[in-house]
N, CA, C and O of each residue as an XYZ file, in Angstrom:
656
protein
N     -21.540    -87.997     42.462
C     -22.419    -87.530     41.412
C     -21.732    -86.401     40.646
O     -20.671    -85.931     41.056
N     -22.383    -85.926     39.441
C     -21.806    -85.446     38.359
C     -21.830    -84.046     38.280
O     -23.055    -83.944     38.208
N     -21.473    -83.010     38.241
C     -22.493    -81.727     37.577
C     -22.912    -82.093     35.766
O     -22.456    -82.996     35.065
N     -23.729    -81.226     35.475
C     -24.620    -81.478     34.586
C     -24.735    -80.088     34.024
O     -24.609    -79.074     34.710
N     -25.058    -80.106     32.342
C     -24.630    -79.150     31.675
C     -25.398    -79.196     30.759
O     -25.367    -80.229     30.089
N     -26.352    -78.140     30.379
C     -27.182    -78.285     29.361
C     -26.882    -77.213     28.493
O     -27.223    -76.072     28.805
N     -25.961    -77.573     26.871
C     -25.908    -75.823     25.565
C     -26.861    -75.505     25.264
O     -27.162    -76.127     24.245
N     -27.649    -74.812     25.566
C     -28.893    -74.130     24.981
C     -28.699    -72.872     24.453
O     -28.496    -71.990     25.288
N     -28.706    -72.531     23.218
C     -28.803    -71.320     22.651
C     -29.811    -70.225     22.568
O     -29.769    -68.996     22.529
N     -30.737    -71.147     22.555
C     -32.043    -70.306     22.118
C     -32.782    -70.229     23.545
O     -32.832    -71.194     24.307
N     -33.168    -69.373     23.732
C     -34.480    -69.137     24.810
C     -35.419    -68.582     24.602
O     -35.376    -67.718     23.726
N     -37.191    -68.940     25.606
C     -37.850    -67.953     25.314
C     -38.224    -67.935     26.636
O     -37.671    -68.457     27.603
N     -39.527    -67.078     26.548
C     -40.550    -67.205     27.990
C     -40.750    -68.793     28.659
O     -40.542    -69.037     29.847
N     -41.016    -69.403     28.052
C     -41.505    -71.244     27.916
C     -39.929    -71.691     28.501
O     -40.015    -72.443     29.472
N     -38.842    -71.439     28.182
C     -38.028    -72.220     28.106
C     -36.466    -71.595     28.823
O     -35.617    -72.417     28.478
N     -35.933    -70.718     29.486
C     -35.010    -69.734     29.805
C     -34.035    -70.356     30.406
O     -34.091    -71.571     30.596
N     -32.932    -69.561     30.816
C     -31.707    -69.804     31.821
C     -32.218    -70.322     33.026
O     -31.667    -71.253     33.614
N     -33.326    -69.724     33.455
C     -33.739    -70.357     34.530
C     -33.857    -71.687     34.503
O     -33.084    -72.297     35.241
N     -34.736    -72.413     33.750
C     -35.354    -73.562     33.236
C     -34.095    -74.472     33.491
O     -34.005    -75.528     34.117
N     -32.982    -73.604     32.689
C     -31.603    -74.379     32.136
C     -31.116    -75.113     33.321
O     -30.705    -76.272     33.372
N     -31.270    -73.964     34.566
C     -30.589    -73.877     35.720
C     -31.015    -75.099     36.848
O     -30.219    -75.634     37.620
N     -32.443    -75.390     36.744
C     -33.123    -76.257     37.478
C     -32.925    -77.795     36.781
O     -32.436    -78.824     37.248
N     -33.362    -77.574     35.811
C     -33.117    -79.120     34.643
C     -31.859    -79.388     35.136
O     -31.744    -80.447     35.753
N     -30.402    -78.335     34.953
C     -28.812    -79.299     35.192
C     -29.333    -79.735     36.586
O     -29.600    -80.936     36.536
N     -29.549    -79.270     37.668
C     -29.345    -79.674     38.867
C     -30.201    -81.018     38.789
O     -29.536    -82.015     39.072
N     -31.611    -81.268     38.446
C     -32.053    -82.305     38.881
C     -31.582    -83.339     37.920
O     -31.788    -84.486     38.315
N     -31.070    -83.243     36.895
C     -30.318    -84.324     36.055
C     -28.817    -84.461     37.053
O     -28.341    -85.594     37.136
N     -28.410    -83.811     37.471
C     -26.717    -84.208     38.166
C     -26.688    -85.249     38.722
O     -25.913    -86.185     38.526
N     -27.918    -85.125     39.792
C     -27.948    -86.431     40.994
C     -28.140    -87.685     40.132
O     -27.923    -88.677     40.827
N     -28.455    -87.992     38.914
C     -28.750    -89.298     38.176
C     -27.736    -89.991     37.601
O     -27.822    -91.065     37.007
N     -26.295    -89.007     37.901
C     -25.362    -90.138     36.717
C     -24.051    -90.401     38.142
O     -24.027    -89.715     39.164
N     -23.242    -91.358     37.877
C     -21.901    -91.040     38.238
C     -21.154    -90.901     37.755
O     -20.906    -91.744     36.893
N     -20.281    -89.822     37.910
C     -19.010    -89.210     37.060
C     -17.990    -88.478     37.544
O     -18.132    -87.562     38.354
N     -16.684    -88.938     36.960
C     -15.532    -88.202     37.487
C     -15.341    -86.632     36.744
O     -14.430    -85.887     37.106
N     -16.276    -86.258     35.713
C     -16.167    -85.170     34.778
C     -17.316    -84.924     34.450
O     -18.168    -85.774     34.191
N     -17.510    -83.330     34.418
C     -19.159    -82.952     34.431
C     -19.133    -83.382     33.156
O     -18.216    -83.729     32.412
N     -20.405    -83.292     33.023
C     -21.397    -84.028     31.660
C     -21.784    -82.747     31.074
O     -21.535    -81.624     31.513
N     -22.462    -83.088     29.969
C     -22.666    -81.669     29.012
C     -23.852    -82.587     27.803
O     -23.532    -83.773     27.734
N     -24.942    -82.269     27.013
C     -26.330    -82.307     26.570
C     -26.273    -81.346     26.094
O     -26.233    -80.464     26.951
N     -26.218    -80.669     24.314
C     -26.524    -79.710     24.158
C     -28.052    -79.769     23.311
O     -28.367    -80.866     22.850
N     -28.893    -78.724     23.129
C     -30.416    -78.649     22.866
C     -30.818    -77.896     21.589
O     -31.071    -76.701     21.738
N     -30.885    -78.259     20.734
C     -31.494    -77.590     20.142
C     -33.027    -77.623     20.042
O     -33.730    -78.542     20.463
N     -33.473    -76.463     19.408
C     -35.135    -76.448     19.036
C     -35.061    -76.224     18.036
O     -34.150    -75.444     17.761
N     -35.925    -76.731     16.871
C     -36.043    -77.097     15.404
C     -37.645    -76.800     15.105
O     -38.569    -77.135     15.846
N     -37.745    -76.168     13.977
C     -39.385    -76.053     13.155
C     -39.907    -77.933     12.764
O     -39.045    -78.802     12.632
N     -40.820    -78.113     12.687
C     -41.058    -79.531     11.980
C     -40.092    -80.020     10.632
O     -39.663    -81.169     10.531
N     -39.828    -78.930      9.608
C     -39.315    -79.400      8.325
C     -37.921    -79.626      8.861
O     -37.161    -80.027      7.980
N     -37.316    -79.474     10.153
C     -35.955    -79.693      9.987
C     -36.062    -81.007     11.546
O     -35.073    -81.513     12.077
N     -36.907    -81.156     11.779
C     -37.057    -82.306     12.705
C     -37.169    -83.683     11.928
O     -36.600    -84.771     12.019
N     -38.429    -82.998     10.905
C     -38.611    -84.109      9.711
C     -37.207    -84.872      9.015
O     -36.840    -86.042      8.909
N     -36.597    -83.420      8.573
C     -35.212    -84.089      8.028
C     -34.155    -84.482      8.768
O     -33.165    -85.031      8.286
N     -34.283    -84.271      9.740
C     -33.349    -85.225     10.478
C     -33.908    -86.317     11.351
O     -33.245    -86.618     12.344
N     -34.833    -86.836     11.159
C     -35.876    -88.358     11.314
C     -35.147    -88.721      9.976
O     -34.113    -89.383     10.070
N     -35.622    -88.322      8.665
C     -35.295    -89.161      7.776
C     -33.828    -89.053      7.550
O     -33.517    -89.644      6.516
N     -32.846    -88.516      8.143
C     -31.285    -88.364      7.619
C     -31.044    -89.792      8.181
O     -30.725    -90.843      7.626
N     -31.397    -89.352      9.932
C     -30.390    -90.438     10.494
C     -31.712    -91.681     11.123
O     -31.346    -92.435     12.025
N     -32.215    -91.724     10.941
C     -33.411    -93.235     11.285
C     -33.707    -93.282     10.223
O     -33.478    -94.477     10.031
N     -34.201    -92.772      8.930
C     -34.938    -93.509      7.577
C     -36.268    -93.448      7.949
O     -36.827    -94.542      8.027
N     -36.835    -92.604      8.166
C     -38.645    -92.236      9.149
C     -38.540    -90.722      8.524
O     -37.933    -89.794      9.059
N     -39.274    -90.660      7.249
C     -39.988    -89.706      6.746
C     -41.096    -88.906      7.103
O     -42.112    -88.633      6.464
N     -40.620    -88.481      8.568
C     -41.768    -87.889      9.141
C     -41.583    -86.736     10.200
O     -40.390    -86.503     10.396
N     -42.507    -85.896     10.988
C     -42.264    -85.629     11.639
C     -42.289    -86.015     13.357
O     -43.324    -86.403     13.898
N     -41.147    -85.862     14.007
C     -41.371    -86.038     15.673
C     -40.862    -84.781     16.710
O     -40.237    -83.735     16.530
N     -41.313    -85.280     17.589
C     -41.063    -84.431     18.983
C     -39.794    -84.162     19.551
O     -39.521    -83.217     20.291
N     -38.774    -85.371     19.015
C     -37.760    -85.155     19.993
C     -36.965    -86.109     19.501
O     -37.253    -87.305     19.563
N     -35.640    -85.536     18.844
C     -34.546    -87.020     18.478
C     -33.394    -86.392     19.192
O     -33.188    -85.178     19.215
N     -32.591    -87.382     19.828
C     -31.319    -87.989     20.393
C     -30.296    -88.350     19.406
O     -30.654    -88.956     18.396
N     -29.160    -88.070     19.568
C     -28.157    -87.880     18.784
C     -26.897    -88.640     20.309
O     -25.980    -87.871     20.599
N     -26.932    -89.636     20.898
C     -25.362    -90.072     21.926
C     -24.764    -90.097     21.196
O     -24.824    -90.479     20.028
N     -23.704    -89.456     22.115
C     -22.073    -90.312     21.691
C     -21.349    -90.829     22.017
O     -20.209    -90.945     21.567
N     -22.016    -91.457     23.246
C     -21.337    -92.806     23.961
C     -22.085    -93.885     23.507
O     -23.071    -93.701     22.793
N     -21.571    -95.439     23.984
C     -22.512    -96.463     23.901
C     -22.190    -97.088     25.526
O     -21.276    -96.884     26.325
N     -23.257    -97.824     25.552
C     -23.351    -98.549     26.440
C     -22.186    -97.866     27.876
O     -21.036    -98.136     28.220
N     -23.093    -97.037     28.305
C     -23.226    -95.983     29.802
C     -24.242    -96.540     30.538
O     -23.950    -97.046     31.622
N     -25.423    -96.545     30.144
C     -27.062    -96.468     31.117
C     -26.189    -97.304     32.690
O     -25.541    -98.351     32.690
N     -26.364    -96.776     33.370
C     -26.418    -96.914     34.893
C     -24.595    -97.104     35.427
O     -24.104    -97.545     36.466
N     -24.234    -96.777     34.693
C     -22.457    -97.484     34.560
C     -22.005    -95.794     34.983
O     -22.456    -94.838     34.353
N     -20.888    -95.625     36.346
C     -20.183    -94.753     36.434
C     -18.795    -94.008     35.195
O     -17.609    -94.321     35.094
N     -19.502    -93.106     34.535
C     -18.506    -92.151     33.516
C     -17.522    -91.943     33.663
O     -17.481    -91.110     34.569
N     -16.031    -92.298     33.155
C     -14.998    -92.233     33.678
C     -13.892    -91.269     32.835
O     -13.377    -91.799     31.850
N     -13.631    -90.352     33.055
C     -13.127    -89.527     32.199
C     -12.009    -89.864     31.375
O     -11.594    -89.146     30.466
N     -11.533    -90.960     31.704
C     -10.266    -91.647     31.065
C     -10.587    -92.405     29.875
O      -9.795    -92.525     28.940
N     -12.108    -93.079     29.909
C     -12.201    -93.735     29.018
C     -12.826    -92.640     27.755
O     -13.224    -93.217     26.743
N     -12.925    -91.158     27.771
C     -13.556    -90.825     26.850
C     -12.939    -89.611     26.558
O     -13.580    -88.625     26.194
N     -11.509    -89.632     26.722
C     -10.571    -88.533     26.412
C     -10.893    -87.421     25.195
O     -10.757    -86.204     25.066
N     -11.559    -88.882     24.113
C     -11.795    -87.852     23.088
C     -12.964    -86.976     22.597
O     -13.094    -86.407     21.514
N     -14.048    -87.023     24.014
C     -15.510    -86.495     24.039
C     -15.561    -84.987     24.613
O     -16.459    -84.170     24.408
N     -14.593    -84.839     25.248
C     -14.214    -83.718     26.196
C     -13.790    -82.595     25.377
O     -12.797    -82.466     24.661
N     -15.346    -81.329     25.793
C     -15.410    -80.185     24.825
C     -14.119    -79.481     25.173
O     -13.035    -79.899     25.579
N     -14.934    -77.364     24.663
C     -13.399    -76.913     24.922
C     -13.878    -76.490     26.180
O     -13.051    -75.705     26.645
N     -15.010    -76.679     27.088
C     -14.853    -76.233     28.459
C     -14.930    -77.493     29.701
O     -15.681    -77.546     30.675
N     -13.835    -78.478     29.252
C     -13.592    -79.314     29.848
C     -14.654    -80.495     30.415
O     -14.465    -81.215     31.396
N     -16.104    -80.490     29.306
C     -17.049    -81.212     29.980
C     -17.040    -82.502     28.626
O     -16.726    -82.438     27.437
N     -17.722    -84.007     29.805
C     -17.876    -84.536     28.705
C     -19.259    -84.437     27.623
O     -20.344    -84.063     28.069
N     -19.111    -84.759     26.376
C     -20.060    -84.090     25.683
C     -20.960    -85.911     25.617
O     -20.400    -86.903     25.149
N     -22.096    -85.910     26.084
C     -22.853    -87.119     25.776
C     -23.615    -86.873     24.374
O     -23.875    -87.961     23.862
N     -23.981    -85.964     23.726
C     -24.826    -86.322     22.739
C     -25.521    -84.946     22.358
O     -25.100    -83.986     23.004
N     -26.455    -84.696     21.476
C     -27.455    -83.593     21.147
C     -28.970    -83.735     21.546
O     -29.252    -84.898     21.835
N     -29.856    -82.983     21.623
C     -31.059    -83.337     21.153
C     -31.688    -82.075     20.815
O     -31.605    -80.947     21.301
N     -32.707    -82.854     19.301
C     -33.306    -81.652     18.741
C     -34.695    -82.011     19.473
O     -34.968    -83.146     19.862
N     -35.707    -80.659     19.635
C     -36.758    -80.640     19.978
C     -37.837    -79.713     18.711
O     -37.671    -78.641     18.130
N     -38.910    -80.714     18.680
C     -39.824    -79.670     17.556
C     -40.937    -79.045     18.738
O     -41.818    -79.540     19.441
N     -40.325    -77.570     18.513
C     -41.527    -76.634     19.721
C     -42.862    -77.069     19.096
O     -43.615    -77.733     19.808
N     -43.315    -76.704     17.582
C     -44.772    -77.211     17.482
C     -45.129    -78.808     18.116
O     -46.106    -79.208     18.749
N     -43.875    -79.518     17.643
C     -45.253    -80.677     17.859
C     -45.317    -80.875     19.818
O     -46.069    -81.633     20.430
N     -44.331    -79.980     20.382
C     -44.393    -79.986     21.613
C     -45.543    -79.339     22.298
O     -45.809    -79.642     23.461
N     -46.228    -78.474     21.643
C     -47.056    -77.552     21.250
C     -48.176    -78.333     21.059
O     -48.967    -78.078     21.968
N     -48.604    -79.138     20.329
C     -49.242    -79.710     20.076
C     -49.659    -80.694     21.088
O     -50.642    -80.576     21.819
N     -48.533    -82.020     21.057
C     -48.945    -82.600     22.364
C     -48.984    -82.194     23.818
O     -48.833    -82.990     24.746
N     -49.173    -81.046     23.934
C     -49.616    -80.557     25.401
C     -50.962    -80.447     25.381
O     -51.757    -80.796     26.254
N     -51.239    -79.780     23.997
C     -53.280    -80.136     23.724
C     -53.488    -81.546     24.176
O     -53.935    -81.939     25.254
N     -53.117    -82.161     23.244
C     -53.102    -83.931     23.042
C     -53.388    -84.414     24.292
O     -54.334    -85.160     24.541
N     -52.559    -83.987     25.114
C     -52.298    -84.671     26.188
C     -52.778    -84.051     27.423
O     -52.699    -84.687     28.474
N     -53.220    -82.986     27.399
C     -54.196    -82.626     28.233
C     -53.257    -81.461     29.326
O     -53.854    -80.625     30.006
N     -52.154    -81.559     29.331
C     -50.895    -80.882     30.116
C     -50.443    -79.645     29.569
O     -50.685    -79.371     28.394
N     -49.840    -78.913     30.277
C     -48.925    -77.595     29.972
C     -47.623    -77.987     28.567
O     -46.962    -78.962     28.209
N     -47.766    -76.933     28.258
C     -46.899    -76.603     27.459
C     -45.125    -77.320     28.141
O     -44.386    -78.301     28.057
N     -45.238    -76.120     28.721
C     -44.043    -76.033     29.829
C     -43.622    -77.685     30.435
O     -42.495    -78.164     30.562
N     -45.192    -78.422     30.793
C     -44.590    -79.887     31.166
C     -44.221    -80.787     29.851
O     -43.444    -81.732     29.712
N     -44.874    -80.281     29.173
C     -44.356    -80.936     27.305
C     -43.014    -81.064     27.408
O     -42.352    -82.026     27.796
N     -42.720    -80.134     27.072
C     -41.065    -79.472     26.602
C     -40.274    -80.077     27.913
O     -39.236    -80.701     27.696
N     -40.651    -79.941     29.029
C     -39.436    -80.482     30.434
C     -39.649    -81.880     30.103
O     -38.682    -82.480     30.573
N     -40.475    -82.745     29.496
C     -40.660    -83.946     29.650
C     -39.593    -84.319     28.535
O     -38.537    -84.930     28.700
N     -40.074    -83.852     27.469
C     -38.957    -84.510     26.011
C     -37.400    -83.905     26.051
O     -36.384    -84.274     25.461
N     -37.633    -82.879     26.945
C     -35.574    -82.730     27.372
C     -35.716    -83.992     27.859
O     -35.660    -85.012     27.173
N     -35.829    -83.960     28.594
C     -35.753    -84.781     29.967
C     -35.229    -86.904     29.166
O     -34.356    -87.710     29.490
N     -36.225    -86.925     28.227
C     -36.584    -88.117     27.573
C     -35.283    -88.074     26.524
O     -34.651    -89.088     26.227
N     -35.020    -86.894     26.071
C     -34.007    -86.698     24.838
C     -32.718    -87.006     25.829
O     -32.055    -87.970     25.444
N     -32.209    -86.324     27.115
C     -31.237    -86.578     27.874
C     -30.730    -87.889     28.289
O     -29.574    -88.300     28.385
N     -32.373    -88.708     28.616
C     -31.944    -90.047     29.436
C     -31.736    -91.121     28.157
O     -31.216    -92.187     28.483
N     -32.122    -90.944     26.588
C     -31.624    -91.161     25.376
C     -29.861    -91.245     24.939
O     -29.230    -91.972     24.173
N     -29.539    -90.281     25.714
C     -27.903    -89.514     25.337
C     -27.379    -90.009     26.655
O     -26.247    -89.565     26.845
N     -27.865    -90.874     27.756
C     -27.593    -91.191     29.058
C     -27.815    -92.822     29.084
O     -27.629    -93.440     30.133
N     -28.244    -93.521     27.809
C     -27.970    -94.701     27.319
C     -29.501    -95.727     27.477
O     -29.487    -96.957     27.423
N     -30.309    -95.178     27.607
C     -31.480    -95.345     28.234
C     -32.329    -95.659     27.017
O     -31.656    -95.532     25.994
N     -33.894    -96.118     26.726
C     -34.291    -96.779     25.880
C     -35.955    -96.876     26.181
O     -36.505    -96.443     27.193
N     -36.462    -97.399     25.306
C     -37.797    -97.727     25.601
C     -38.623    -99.039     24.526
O     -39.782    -99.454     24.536
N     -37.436    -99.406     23.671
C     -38.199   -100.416     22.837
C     -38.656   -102.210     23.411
O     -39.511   -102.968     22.953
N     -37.843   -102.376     24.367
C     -38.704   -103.445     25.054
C     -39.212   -102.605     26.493
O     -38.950   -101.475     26.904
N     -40.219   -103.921     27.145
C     -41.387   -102.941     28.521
C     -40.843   -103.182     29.286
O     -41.399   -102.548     30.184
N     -39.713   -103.906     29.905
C     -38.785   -103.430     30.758
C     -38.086   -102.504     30.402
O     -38.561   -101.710     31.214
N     -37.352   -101.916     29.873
C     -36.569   -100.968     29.309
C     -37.456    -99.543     29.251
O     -37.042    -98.424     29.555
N     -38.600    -99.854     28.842
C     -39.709    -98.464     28.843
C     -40.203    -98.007     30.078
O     -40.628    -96.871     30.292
N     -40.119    -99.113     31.038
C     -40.706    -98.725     32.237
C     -39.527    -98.219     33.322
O     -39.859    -97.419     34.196
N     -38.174    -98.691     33.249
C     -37.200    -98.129     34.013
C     -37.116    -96.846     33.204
O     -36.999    -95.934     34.022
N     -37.123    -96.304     31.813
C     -36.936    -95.144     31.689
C     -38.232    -93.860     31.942
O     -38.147    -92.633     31.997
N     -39.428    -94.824     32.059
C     -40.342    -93.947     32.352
C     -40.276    -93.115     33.774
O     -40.527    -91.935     34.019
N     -39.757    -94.401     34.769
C     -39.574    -94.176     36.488
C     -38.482    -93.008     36.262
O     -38.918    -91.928     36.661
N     -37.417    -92.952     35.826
C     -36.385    -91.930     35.405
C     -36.846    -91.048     35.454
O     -36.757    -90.371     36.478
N     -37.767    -90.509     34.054
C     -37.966    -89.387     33.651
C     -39.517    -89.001     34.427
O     -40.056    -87.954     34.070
N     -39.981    -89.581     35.136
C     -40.889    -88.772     36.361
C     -40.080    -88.632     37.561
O     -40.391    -87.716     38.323
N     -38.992    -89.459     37.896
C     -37.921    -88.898     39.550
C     -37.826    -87.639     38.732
O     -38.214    -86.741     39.480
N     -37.441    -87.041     37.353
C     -36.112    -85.829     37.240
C     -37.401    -85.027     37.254
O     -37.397    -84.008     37.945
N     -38.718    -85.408     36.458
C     -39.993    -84.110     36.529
C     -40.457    -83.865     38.028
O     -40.843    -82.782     38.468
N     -40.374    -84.811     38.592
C     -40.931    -85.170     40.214
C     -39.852    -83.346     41.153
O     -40.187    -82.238     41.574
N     -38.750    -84.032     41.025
C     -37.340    -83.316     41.099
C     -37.529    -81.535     40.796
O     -37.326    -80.664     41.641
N     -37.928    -81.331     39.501
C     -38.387    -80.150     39.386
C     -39.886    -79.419     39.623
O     -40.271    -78.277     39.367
N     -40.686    -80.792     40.334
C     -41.807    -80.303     40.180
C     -42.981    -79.882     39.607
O     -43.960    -79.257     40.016
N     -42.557    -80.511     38.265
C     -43.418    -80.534     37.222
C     -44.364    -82.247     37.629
O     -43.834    -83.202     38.196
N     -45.829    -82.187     37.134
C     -46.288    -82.930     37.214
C     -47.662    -83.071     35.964
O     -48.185    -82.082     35.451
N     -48.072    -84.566     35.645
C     -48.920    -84.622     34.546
C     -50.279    -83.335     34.366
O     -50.911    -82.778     33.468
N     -50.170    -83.351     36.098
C     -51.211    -82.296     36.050
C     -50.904    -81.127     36.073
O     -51.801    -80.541     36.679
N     -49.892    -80.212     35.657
C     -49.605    -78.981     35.628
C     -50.606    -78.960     34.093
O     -50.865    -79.872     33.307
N     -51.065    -77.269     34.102
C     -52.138    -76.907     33.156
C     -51.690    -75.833     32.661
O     -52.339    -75.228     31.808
C-alpha cells in the first residue's frame, strides 16, 4: 500500500492539518503503489465552482465538488511509478489530480441532508479523491462500488451519516 498525500492550503476550524492527517492515512490503505500519491484541494466560493463546471464540463451551474485526474484508467490497478515518470511533483509524489470544493454548497447540503457539516466536506473529499483514483458513478454498478469506497474511507475515519 501507498502513502497518501493531500495539498491543502487553506484551513479552518471545519477542516485543519489534523483532518489532513487522518483523511491521508485512511485513503493510503485503498490504492497500490510503488510511489506515494498526492490529491491536491482546493476550496472555492460558488462563482468560481460555477466557472469551472462550465470551463471544463459545459454545465452552467453551480456544484459541490469537481475532480480534475490525471491519470486514466487506474481504478483498482496497482500505480507504478515507471509508467508515470512525468506526474511526479517536486516532492517526489505522484500527482493524481485536483479537486475543487464549494464550502457553501457543502454548507448547504449538510442542512439538506440532515448531517454535519464536517461529514459534508469528509464525504466530497473523499468522493473528489476516489474521482482522481479512477472511480465513477454514471452507471449502478459503478455508483455502488464507489459508494461502498467512500463509506469504508468515512467508516475508517469515523465519520458516519449520523454525525450532527
Amino acid at each position: 500500500m501507498s502513502k497518501f498525500y493531500l495539498y491543502c492550503e487553506e484551513f479552518s476550524d471545519e477542516f485543519n492539518q489534523k483532518h489532513i492527517k487522518k483523511l491521508q492515512r485512511a485513503v493510503s490503505g485503498c490504492v497500490k503503489s510503488n510511489i506515494p500519491l498526492a490529491i491536491e484541494v482546493v476550496f472555492v466560493d460558488e462563482a468560481e465552482i460555477r466557472r469551472l463546471n462550465d470551463e471544463q464540463r459545459h454545465v452552467d451551474s453551480v456544484t459541490d465538488v469537481l475532480s480534475f485526474p490525471t491519470l486514466d484508467d487506474i481504478k483498482g490497478k496497482k500505480i507504478d511509478k515507471r509508467e508515470h515518470l512525468d506526474e511526479i511533483d517536486e516532492n517526489g509524489n505522484l500527482l493524481l489530480g485536483s479537486i475543487a470544493v464549494c464550502i457553501q454548497r457543502a454548507k448547504e447540503q449538510a442542512i439538506e441532508y440532515g448531517h454535519s457539516y464536517n461529514r459534508e466536506l469528509h464525504y466530497l473529499i473523499v468522493h473528489g479523491i476516489l474521482h482522481c483514483l479512477g472511480y465513477d458513478h454514471m452507471e449502478e454498478d459503478e455508483k455502488a462500488e464507489m459508494r461502498e469506497k467512500e463509506e469504508l474511507i468515512l467508516k475508517k475515519l469515523k465519520i458516519t451519516r449520523e454525525d450532527s
